[in-house]
C-alpha positions as CSV (number, residue, x, y, z in Angstrom):
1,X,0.0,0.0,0.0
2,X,2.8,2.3,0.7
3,X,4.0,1.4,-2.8
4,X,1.3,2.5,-4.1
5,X,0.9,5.4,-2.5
6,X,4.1,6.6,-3.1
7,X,3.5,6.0,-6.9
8,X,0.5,7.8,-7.4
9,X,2.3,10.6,-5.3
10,X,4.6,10.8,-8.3
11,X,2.2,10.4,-10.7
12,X,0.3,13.0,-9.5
13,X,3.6,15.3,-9.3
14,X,4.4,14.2,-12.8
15,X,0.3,15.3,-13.6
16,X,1.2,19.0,-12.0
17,X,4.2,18.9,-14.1
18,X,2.0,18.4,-17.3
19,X,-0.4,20.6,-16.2
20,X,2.1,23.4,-15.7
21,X,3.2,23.2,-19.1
22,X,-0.1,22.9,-20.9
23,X,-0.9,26.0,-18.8
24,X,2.0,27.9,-19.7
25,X,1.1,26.8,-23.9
26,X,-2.4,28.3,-23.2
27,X,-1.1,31.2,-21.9
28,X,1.1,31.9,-24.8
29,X,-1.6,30.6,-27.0
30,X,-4.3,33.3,-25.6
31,X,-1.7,36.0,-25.4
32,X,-0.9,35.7,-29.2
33,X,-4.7,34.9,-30.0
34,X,-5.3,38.3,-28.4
35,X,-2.2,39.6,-30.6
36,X,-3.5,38.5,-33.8
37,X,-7.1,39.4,-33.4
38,X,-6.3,42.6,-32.6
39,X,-4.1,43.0,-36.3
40,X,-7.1,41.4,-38.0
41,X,-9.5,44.1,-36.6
42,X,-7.1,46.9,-37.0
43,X,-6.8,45.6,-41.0
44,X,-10.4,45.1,-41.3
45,X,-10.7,48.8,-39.7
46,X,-8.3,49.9,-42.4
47,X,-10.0,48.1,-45.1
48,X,-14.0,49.3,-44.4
49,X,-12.2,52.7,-44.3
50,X,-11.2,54.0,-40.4
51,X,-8.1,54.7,-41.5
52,X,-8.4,56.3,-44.1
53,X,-6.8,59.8,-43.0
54,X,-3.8,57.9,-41.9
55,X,-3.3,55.7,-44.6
56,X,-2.7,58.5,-46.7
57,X,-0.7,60.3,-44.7
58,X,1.6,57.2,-45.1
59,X,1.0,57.0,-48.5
60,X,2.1,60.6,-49.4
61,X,4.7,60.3,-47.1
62,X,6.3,57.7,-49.0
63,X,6.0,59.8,-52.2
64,X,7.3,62.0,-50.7
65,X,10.6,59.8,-49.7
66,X,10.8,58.9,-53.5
67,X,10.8,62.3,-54.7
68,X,13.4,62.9,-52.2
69,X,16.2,61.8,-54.5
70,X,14.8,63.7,-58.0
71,X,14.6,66.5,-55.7
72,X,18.6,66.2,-54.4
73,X,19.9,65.5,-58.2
74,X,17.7,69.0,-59.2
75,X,19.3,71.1,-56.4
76,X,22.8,70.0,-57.4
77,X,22.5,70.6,-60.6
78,X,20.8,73.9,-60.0
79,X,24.3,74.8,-57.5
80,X,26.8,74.0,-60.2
81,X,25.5,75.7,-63.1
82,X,25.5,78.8,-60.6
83,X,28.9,78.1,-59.4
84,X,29.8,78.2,-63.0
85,X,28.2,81.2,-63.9
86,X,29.3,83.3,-61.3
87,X,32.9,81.6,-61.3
88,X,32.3,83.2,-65.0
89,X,31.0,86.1,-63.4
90,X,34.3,86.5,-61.2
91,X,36.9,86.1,-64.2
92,X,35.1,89.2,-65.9
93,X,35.3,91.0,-63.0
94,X,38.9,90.2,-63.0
95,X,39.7,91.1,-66.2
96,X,37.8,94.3,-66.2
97,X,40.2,95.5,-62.8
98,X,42.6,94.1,-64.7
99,X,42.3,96.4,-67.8
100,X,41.2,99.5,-65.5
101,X,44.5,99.2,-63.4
102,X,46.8,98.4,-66.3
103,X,49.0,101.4,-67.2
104,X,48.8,101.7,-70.6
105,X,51.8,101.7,-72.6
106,X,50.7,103.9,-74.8
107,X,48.9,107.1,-73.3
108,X,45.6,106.5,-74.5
109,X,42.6,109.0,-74.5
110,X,40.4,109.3,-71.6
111,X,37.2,108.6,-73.9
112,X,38.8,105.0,-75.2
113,X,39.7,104.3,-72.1
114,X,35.8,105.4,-70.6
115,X,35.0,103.1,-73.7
116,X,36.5,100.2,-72.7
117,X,35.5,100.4,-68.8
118,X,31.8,100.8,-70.2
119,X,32.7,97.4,-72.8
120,X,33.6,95.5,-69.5
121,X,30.5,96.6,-67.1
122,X,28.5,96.0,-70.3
123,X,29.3,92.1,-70.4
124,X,29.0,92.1,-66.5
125,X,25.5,93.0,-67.0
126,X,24.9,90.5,-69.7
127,X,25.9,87.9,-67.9
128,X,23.7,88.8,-65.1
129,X,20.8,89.0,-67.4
130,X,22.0,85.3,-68.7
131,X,21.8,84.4,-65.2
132,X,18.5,86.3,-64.4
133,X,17.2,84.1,-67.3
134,X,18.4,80.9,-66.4
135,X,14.6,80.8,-64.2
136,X,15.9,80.8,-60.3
137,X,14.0,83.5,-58.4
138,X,16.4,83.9,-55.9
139,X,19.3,84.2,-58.1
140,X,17.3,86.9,-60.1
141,X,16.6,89.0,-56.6
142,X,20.0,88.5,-55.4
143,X,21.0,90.3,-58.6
144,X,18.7,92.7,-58.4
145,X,19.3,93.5,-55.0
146,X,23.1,93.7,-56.2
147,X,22.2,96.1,-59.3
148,X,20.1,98.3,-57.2
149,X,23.3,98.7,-54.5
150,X,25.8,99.1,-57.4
151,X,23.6,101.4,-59.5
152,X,23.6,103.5,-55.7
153,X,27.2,103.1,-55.2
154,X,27.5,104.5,-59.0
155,X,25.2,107.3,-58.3
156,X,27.2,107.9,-54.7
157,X,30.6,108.3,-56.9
158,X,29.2,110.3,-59.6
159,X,28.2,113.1,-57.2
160,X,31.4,113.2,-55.1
């Protein structure tokens, strides 16, 4: 009798064992249940329309992440065709100091010499109306903004 006993003592430890176990699977199995029913409502929400706002938020957020790179190429190409032009821009300017500070070698008139100085701002103001044209707005108010203070500065030295 004590045999017995003692074997469906064991028995019954190895039952709690099992029963342990199976209660810890149904645990994990309710806790995912709960997981995946709550996706399926949340996608049948989305589907019958709930999230509609939201969804396109996403949606033109992620065009917007596509467009990102177009957008990138664009602006560098925009910066180095104005770093060209006013690298352009600078070697006039250059070479208009450079002919209004050269001593000539031969005296020459004041009138050619006027001539030539109104030749070199001449070509520094078509190349700001090539850059004016070029369609940037803020390049085009920039040089506005940079005749208006040289046409002043003109003005300024003219009545001095």
């Amino acid at each position: 009798m004590i045999l017995v006993g003692q074997d469906a003592l064991g028995s019954l430890a190895d039952l709690d064992e099992m029963l342990i176990a199976i209660h810890d699977l149904a645990t994990h199995e309710s806790a995912y249940q709960n997981k995946e029913l709550n996706k399926l409502l949340a996608e049948l929400w989305t589907i019958f329309g709930g999230n509609r706002v939201r969804k396109q938020l996403f949606e033109e957020n992620l065009e917007l992440l596509k467009n990102l790179d177009k957008h990138r190429h664009t602006a560098v190409s925009q910066i180095q065709t104005t770093l060209y032009s006013l690298t352009s821009f600078q070697l006039d300017m250059e070479e208009l100091r450079e002919q209004v500070s050269r001593p000539s070698i031969i005296e020459m008139p004041v009138e050619v010499h006027i001539e030539s100085i109104g030749k070199g701002i001449e070509r520094l103001r078509n190349s700001k109306v090539a850059l004016k044209s070029g369609g940037d707005t803020k390049i085009s108010k920039l040089i506005d903004s940079s005749n208006e203070n040289n046409d002043n500065n003109v003005a300024k030295e003219m009545t001095i």
